[in-house]
C-alpha positions in Angstrom: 0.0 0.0 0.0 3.3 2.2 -0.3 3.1 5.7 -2.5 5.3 4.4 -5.3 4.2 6.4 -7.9 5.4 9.9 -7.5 3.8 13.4 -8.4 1.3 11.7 -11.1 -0.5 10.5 -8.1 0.2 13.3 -6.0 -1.7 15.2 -9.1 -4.8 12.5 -8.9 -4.9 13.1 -4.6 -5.4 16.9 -5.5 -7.8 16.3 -7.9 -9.8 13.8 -5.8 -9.8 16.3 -2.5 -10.8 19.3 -4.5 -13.8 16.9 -5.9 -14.7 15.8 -2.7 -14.7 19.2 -1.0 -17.0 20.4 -4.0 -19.5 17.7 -3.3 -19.5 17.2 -0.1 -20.7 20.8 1.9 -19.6 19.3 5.5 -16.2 19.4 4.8 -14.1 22.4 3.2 -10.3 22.2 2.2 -9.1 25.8 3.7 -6.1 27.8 2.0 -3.8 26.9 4.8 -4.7 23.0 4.7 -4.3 23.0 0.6 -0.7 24.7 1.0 0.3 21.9 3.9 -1.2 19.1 1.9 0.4 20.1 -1.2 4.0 20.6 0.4 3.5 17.3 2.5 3.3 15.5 -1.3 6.4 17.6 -2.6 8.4 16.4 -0.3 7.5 12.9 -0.5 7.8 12.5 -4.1 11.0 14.4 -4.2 12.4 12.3 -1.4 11.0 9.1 -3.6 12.6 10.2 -6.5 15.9 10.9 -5.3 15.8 7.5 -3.1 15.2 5.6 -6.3 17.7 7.3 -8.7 20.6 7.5 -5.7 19.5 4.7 -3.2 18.0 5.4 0.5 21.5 5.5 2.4 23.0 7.9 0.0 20.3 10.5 0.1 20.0 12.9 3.1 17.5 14.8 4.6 19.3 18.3 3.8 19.6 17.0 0.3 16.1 16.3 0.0 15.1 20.0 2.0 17.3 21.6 -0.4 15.8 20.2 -3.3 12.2 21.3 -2.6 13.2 24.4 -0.8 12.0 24.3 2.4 14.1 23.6 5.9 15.2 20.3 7.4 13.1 21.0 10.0 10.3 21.8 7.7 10.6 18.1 6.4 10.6 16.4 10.2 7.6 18.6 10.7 6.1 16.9 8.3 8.0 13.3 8.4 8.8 12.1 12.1 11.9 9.6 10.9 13.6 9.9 7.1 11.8 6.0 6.3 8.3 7.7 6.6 9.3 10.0 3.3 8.8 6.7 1.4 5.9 5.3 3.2 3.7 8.7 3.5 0.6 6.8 2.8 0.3 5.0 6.0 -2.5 7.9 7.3 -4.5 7.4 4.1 -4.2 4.1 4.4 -5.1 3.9 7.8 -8.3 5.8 7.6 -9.0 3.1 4.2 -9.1 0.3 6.8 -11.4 2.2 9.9 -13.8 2.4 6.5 -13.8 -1.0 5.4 -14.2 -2.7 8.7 -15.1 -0.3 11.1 -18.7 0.0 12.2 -19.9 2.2 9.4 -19.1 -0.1 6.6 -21.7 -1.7 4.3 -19.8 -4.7 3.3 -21.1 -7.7 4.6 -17.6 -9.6 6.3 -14.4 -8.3 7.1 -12.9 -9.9 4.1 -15.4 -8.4 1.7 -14.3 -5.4 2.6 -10.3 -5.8 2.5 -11.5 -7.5 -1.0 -13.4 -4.3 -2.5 -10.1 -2.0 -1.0 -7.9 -3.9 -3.0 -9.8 -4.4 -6.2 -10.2 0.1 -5.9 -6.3 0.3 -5.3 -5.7 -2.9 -7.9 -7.4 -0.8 -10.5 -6.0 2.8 -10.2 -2.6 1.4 -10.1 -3.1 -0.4 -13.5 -4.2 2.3 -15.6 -0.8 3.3 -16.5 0.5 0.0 -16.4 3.2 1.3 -18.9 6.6 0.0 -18.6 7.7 2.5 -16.8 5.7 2.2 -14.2 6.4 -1.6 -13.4 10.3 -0.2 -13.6 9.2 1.9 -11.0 7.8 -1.2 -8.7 10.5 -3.0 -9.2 13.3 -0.5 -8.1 11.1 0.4 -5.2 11.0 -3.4 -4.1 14.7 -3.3 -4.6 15.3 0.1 -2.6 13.7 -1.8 0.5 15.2 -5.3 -0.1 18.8 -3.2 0.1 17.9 -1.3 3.3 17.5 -2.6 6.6 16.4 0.6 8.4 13.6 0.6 5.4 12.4 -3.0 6.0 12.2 -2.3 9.9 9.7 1.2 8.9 7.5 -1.2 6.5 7.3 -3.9 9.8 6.2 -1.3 12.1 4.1 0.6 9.6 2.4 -3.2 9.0 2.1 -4.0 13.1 0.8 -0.3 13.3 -1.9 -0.9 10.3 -2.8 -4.2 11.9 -3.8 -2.5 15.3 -5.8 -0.1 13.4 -7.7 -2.9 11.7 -7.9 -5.0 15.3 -9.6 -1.7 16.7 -12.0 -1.2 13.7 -13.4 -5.1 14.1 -13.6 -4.6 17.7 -15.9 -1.6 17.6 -17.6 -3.1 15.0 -18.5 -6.2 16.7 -18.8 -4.6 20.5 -15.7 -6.1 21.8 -12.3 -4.8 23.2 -9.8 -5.0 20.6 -7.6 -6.7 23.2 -9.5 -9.7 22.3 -8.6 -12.7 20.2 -11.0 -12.9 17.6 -10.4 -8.9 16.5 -6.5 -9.7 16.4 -6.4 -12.7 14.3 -8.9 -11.5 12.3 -6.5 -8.5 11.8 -3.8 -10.2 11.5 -5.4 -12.3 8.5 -6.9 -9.7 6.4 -3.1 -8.4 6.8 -1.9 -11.1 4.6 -4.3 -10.6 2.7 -3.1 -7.2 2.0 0.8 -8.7 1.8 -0.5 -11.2 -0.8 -1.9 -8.5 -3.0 1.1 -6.6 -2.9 3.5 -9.5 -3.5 1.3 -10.3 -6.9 1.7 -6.7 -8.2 5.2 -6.9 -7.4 5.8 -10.3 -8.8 4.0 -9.4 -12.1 5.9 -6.0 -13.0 9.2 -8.4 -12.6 7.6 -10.3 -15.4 6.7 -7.9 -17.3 3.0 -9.0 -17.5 1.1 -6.5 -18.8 -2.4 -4.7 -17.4 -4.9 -7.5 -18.3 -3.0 -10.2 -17.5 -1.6 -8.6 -14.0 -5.0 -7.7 -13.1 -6.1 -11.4 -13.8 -3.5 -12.8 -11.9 -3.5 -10.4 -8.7 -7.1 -11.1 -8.7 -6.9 -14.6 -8.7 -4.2 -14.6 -5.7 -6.3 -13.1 -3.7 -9.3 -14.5 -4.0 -7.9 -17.8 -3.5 -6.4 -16.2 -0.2 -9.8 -14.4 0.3 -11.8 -18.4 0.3 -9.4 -19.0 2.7 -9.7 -16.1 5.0 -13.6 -16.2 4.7 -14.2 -19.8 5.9 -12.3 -19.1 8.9 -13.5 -15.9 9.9 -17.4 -16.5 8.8 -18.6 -16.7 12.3 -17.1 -13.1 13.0 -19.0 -11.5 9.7 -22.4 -12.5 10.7 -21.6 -11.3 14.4 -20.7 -7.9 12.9 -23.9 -7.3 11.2 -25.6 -7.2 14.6 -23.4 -5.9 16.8 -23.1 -8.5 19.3 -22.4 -9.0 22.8 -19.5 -11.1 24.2 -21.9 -14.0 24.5 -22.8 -14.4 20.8 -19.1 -13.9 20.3 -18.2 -17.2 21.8 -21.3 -18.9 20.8 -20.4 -18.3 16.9 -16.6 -19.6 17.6 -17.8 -22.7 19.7 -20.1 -23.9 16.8 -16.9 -23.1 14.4 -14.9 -25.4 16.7 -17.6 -28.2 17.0 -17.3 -28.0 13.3 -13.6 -28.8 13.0 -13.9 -31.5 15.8 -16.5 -33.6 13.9 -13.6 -33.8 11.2 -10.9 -34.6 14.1 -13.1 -37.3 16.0 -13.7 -39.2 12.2 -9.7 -39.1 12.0 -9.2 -40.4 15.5 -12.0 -43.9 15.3 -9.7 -44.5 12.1 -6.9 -44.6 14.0 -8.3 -46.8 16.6 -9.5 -48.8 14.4 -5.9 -49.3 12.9 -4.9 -49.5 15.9 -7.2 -52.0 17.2 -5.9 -54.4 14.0 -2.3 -53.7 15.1 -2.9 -55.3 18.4 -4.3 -58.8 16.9 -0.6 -59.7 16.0 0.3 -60.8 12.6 -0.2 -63.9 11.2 1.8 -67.1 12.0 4.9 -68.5 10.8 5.1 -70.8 8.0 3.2 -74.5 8.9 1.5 -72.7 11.6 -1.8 -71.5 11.9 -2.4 -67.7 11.9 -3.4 -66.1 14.8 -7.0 -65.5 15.7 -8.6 -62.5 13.8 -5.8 -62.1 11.7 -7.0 -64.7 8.7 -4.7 -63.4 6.2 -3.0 -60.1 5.2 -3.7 -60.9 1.8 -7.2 -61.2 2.2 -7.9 -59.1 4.5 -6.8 -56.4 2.0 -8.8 -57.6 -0.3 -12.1 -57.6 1.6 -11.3 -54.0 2.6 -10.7 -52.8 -1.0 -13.9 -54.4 -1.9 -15.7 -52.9 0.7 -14.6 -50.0 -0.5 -15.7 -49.6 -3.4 -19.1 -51.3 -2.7 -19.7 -48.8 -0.2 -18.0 -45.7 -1.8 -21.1 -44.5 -3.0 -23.0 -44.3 0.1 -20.1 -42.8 2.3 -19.9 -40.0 -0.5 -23.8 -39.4 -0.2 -23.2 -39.2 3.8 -20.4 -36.9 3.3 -22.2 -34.6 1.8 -25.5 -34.6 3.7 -23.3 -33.9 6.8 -21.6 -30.9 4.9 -25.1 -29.8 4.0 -26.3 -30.0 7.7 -23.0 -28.3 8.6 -23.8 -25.4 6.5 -27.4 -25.3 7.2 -26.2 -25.0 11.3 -24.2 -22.2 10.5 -26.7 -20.2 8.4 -28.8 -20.5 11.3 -26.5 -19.5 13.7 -26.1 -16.3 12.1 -29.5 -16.3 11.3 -30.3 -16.3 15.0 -27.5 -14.3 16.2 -28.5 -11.3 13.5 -33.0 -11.8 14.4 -31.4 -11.6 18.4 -29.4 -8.0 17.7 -31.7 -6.7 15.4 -33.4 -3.3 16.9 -29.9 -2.2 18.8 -28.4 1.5 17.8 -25.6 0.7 15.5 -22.9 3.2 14.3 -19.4 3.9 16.1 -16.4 6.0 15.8 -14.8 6.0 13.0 -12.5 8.5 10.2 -15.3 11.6 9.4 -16.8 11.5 13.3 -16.8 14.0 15.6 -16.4 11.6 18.3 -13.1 9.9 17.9 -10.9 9.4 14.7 -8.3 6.2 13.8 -5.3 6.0 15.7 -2.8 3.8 13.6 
């Protein structure tokens, strides 16, 4: 989610907060705010520019000061460390996230919503999928691979981002964001964020161009995305109703009944070959074999038989337990989302009055 693509989107942010101030009479860009905005963008892209043509470690602060002609203290008023000149989205970002997944948002799951972000970012980076631009991805992939100090920023920023997420799914769902379920569900819509961004980057190596990256990048993560969903199901339906803390664990004991059906079906096979173990195998040659144990031979045979005269009615119970599975769960949320409905929703989010995101 790193700004990699210098003034041309600087130009689009301007464009896209001058719209948004037109249309929307709540909120009005004053002269003051335009002139830090658009210094705040100068600096970063000329710091961007200068890190990829000279490298990180061989650019200074001064240098980049000098170049846009302000003070180094004008720059650290802007940029807290000389790693957050490269990775000035992290506020944008942050406030991205709080929409997605806080309480306000009108996707249905968590994961719907990281989904629809990336598809929006996915699809305004591709427009000028030129060849410049994927030389640009590249050397900025480079730039942090070479720098230590740079990887340790993009860690923190990520750990940072995650909290903001944990805190958006905990209002969302009534909890603390101290709790499991928001962190792990942070942590995984995360990756899912990494996986996007390791496709792009992957695919401007290659030098795929825009139809087939956006095929690719798409397909990536929504094989991640089936993945992230059936594990975090049970927290999507809670969120449509804002729960309380006993729904909470209800929904993730009926997801873990779920996975022990599958566990106790692996264990009464391995009694069962355990159970054969135990009868001893058969007896030596002129001897008779021992009780239970008629013959390996045959015994394999019979099972392999059975098998397959009974394959088609263990498939037809496999599924009608699936079925039943999913029916449970749709009733689960079902019940959980008929027991919330009525209570006040809304929360704090980026835009209130009340409280804003604190990445």
């Amino acid at each position: 989610m790193e700004d990699v693509a210098g003034a041309e989107q600087s130009g689009a942010k301007e464009t896209g907060v001058q719209d948004s101030g037109a249309e929307s009479p709540e909120w009005r860009e004053s002269l003051r705010e335009r002139k830090k905005r658009l210094t705040r963008a100068l600096i970063s892209d000329t710091a961007t520019e200068m890190f990829l043509e000279r490298g990180f470690d061989d650019v200074t602060v001064a240098e980049v000061a000098e170049a846009c002609g302000v003070s180094e203290k004008t720059v650290f008023n802007y940029f807290p460390t000389k790693e957050a000149l490269l990775f000035d989205r992290e506020p944008e970002t942050a406030a991205e996230l709080w929409r997605a997944l806080g309480p306000g948002s009108t996707q249905r799951s968590p994961v719907e919503g990281v989904v629809g972000l990336l598809a929006a970012e996915r699809q305004e980076m591709l427009v000028a999928w030129d060849a410049e631009r994927k030389a640009v991805l590249r050397r900025f992939s480079e730039l942090i691979d070479a720098s230590p100090s740079l990887q340790a920023a993009r860690r923190d920023m990520a750990d940072r981002l995650e909290r903001t997420a944990a805190e958006a799914l905990a209002a969302r769902a009534g909890v603390r964001s101290e709790e499991p379920e928001p962190r792990l569900a942070a942590a995984a819509l995360m990756a899912l964020i990494g996986i996007h961004e390791d496709a792009l980057s992957r695919c401007a190596v290659e030098g795929k161009d825009a139809t087939e990256t956006a095929e690719v990048v798409a397909a990536e993560v929504a094989r991640a995305a089936r993945v992230a969903e059936s594990g975090l199901w049970w927290f999507g339906a809670l969120t449509e109703g804002r729960p309380n803390r006993q729904q909470l664990d209800a929904a993730a004991d009926a997801a873990r009944q779920a996975g022990r059906q599958v566990v106790t079906a692996v264990r009464q096979a391995k009694v069962a070959w355990e159970e054969l173990q135990r009868q001893g195998p058969p007896g030596r040659t002129g001897e008779p074999p021992v009780p239970g144990w008629a013959s390996l031979f045959e015994g394999k045979a019979k099972w392999k038989r059975d098998m397959l005269e009974h394959k088609d009615e263990w498939k037809r119970a496999y599924r009608e337990e699936q079925l039943r599975l999913r029916r449970d769960q749709r009733e689960l949320a079902h019940q959980i989302r008929e027991g919330a409905r009525g209570r006040r929703r809304g929360g704090p989010g980026p835009g209130s009055r009340r409280a804003r995101p604190n990445p």
